[in-house]
C-alpha positions in Angstrom: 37.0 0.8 -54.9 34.8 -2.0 -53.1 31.2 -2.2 -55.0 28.7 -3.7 -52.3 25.0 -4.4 -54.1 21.9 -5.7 -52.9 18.8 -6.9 -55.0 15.8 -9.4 -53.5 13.7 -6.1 -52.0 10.0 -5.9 -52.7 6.5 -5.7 -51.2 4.6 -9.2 -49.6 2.0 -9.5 -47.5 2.6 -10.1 -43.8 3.4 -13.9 -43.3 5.5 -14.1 -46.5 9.0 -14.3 -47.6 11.9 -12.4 -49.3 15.3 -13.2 -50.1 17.8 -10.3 -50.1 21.2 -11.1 -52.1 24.5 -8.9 -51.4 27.0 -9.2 -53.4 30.9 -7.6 -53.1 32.9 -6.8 -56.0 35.9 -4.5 -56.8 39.8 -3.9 -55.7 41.3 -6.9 -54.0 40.0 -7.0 -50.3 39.4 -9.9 -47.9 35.8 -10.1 -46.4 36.3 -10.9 -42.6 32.1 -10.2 -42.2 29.3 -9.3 -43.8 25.7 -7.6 -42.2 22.7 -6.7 -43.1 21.1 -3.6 -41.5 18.0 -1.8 -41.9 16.5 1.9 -41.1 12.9 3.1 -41.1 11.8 6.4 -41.4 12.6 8.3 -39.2 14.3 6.0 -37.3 18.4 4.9 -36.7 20.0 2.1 -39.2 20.3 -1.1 -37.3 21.5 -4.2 -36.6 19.2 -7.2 -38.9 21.8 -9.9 -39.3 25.8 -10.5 -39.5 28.4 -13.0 -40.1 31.7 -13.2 -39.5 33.8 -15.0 -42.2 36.6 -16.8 -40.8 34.3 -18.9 -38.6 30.6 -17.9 -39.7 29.9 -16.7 -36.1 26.4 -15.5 -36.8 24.4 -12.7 -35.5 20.7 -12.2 -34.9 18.9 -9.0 -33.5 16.0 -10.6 -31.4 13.6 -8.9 -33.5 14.3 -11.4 -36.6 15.7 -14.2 -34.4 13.9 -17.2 -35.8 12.3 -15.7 -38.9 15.2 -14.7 -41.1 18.6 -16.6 -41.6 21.9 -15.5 -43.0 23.9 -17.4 -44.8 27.4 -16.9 -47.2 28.7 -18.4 -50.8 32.7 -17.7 -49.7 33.3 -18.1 -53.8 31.1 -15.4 -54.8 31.7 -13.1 -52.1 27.8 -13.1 -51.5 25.5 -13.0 -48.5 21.9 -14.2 -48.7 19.3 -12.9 -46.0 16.5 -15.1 -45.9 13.3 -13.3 -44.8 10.1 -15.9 -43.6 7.2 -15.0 -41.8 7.8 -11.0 -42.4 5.6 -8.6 -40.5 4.6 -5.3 -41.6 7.2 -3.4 -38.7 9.9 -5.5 -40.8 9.2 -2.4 -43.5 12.6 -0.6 -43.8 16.0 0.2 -46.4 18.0 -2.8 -46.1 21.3 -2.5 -46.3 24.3 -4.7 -46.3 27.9 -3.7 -45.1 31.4 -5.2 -45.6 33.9 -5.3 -43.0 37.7 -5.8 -44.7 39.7 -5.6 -41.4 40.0 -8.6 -39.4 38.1 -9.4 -36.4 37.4 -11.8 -33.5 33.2 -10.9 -33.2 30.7 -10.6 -35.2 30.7 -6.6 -35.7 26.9 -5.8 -35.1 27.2 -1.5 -35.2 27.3 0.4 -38.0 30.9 1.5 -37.2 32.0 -1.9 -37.4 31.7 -2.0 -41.3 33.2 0.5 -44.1 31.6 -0.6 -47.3 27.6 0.1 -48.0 25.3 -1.2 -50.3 22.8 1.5 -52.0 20.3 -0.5 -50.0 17.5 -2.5 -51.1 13.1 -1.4 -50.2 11.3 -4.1 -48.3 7.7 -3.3 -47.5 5.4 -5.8 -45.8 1.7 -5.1 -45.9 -0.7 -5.9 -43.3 
């Protein structure tokens, strides 16, 4: 069993920062990526931010491109989103996902990952 946590969620203000932490834990695996993905209400998870391992290939939905950064501790089997400049339609469950199988992209669908975090509230207020 693969245990995938986040923590870092919260409310700010629009204009502020969060940091989101992911951390994988469990059965012996290899991490070949790790992304972050988030779904409003009512609306379909998506894409945020990935990276892919091996290489760090990195992955930014135009939406955050700019404002938040991904980055990986290879040793702790973490990955950090870093949040600046958050508007209020950044408000969603974040989620991060774990991709054990090897591959030459950065996976950036939801099929392209098999472990899930619980996911994590961020809610930015106008």
């Amino acid at each position: 069993q693969v245990h995938v946590v986040e923590s870092g969620g919260g409310l700010v203000q629009a204009g502020g920062s969060l940091r989101l932490s992911c951390a994988a834990s469990g059965r012996t695996f290899t991490t070949y990526a790790m992304g972050w993905f988030r779904q409003a209400p009512g609306k379909e998870r998506d894409i945020v931010a990935a990276i892919r391992w091996g290489e760090s290939n990195i992955y930014y939905s135009d939406s955050v491109k700019g404002r938040f950064t991904i980055s990986r501790d290879n040793a702790k089997n973490t990955v950090y989103l870093q949040m600046n400049s958050l508007k209020p339609e950044d408000t969603a469950v974040y989620y991060c996902a774990v991709r054990d199988v090897y591959t030459t992209v950065v996976p950036t669908t939801t099929r392209g990952y098999k472990y899930w975090g619980q996911g994590t509230q961020v809610t930015v207020s106008s």
